[in-house]
C-alpha positions, 0 to 999 in steps of 0.5 A: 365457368372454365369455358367462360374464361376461356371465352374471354381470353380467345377475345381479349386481342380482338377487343384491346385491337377495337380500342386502340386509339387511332393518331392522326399524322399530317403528311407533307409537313415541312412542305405541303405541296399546292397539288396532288394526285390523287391515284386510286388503288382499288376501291375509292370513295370521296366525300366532299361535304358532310351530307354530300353522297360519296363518290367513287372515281376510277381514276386518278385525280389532281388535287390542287389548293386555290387560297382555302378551297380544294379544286378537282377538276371540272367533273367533281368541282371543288371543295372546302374539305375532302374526305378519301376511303379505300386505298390510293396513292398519293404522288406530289412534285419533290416527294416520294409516293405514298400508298396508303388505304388509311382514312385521308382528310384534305383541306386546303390553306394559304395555297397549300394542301393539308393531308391527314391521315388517321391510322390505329396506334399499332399501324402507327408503330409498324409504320414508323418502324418501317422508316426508323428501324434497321431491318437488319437488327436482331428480333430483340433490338427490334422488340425494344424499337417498338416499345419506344416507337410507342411510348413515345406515341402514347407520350407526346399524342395530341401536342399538335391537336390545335393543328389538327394533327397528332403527329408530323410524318418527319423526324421531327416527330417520328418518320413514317414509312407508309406502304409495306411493312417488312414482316420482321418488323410486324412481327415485333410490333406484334410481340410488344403490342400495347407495350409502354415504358412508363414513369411515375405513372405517365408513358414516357417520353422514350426518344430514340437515335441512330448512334450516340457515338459512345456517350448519350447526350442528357436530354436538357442539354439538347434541348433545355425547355425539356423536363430533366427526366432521370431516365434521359441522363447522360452516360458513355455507351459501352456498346455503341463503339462497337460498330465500325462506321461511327465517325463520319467527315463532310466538307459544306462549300460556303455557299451551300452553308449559308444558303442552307441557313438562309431556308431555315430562316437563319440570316448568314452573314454571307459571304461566310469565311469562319464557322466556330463551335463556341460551347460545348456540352459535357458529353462533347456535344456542340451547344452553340456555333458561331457563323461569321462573315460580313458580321457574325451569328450565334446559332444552337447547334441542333438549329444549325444541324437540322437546317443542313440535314432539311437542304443538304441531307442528314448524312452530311452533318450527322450529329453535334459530335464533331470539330469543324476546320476551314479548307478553302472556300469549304468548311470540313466537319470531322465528327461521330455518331448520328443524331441527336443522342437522346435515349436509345442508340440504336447501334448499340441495342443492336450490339445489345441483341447481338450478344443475347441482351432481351428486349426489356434489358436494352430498354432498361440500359437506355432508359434506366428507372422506367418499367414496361406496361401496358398502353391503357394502364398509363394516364398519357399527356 
């Protein structure tokens, strides 16, 4: 009997890893490129059909969208769909390269290629810890990373199934990072794996950010169609002060401001000559600016923030924590913090670990009346 139980909790890891559920993350997102090349890293195996034999090419592969058909090249054709094995590397005009060996599925619509990837929960959370955890963070502010990387995985899992996708691979969701995941970071998926914040039985919803600025932002504030949860309240951060670089200043030409606007499919009354924060959150965030130049706009702060970061980059306008003056013909954003505010400031649960804080601590501060449990203990959405 002793031997028995031994037994089973030897494969207790193995079996909970051979049920992890996989997330399908659609790469690309916010621009799906026309073609791809489509670089083998090893072994490949192309599917081009459900009953077609596979095929292994050797070498690389553009892949390039006609209307909804996948074309390949003279050699293999084209198809509706493409299914990839093995590893390979992706590399598309305008994006960084991936290197991946997770199963890639291809399809083609309006011109453009649709890039799936299907990789198991815990994969999932390294990657994604490879692209929004500080490497440089202590072991515990790492550990508390993992767990809300997951919870919010376990979360929102499935919100884009009418797309055919789980997850996006940008912020909007969670930024991945596919390629090596550096091994203090695999060490703290590692230690919290199947790890979940949960509330009133659900995983909860845990967003995360760079830097709060001292004072986190209600997550009905920043965005009012969401639940008002009591775990996303806001509250001043007595940690997040502690960091040295928390405010920031950028000065936007209006040129460039308006024809950032104008690829979010925000039509700027140009030429732009004023740019006021009309409203304000109690935290001090913006909640609504006003764009004014032949006539005059209103935009929600995020929109206005996100379509800056999507053209100019996100560290330009960081946060909705700022003032904004005219200069000119530019317009300076005195500001601090980074991001949207909501849940954990990831500054201040590094401050968290520096002063000894354990992982389970800095989750309670940021999302209090939550408790860690286990993935599959959970009902999720």
């Amino acid at each position: 009997m002793k031997l028995g139980r031994l037994l089973l909790l030897l494969l207790l890891p193995a079996l909970a890893a051979a049920q992890t559920p996989d997330v399908a993350v659609r790469l690309y997102h916010y621009s799906p490129p026309a073609e791809v090349r489509l670089v083998p890293a090893g072994s490949i195996r192309l599917s081009l059909c459900a009953t077609c034999k596979p095929q292994a090419p050797v070498e690389a592969i553009a892949v390039r969208a006609e209307g909804d058909r996948i074309v390949l090249g003279e050699r293999l054709g084209s198809a509706n769909a493409v299914r990839v094995s093995g590893a390979y590397r992706l590399e598309a005009a305008g994006h960084p390269r991936i290197a991946a060996a997770y199963p890639l599925a291809i399809t083609a619509e309006q011109g453009r290629l649709l890039l799936t990837v299907r990789i198991p929960l815990e994969e999932y959370v390294a990657e994604v810890m490879a692209a929004e955890a500080s490497g440089s963070a202590p072991d515990e502010t790492l550990k508390a990373m993992a767990v809300a990387v997951r919870s919010y995985a376990a979360h929102y899992r499935g919100r884009y199934r009418g797309h055919g996708f789980d997850f996006c691979d940008s912020t909007h969701c969670q930024a991945l990072r596919l390629g090596t995941v550096p091994a203090r970071l695999r060490a703290a998926v590692a230690a919290t794996q199947g790890e979940i914040l949960v509330f009133d039985g659900k995983p909860a919803a845990a967003y995360y950010h760079r830097n709060c600025g001292g004072v986190t932002e209600a997550v009905r504030r920043a965005w009012p169609g969401a639940p008002a949860v009591p775990y996303l309240q806001q509250h001043d951060d007595a940690y997040c002060p502690a960091w040295p670089h928390s405010r920031w200043s950028a000065g936007i030409s209006g040129g460039d401001l308006a024809e950032a606007l104008r690829k979010a499919g925000i039509a700027a009354p140009g030429p732009i000559h004023e740019v006021i924060v009309l409203s304000r959150t109690p935290s001090g965030r913006a909640s609504r600016v006003a764009v004014a130049g032949s006539g005059q706009i209103v935009v929600g702060a995020e929109a206005f923030r996100l379509a800056i970061s999507r053209a100019l980059g996100p560290r330009v306008v960081r946060s909705d924590l700022y003032e904004v003056r005219a200069a000119g013909d530019r317009f300076v954003f005195y500001g601090r913090g980074a991001g949207h505010g909501v849940g954990l400031c990831q500054v201040g649960a590094a401050e968290m670990g520096r002063q000894g804080k354990s992982y389970a601590e800095i989750l309670a501060y940021y999302y209090p009346g939550t408790t860690l449990g286990r993935a599959g203990s959970a009902a999720s959405r």
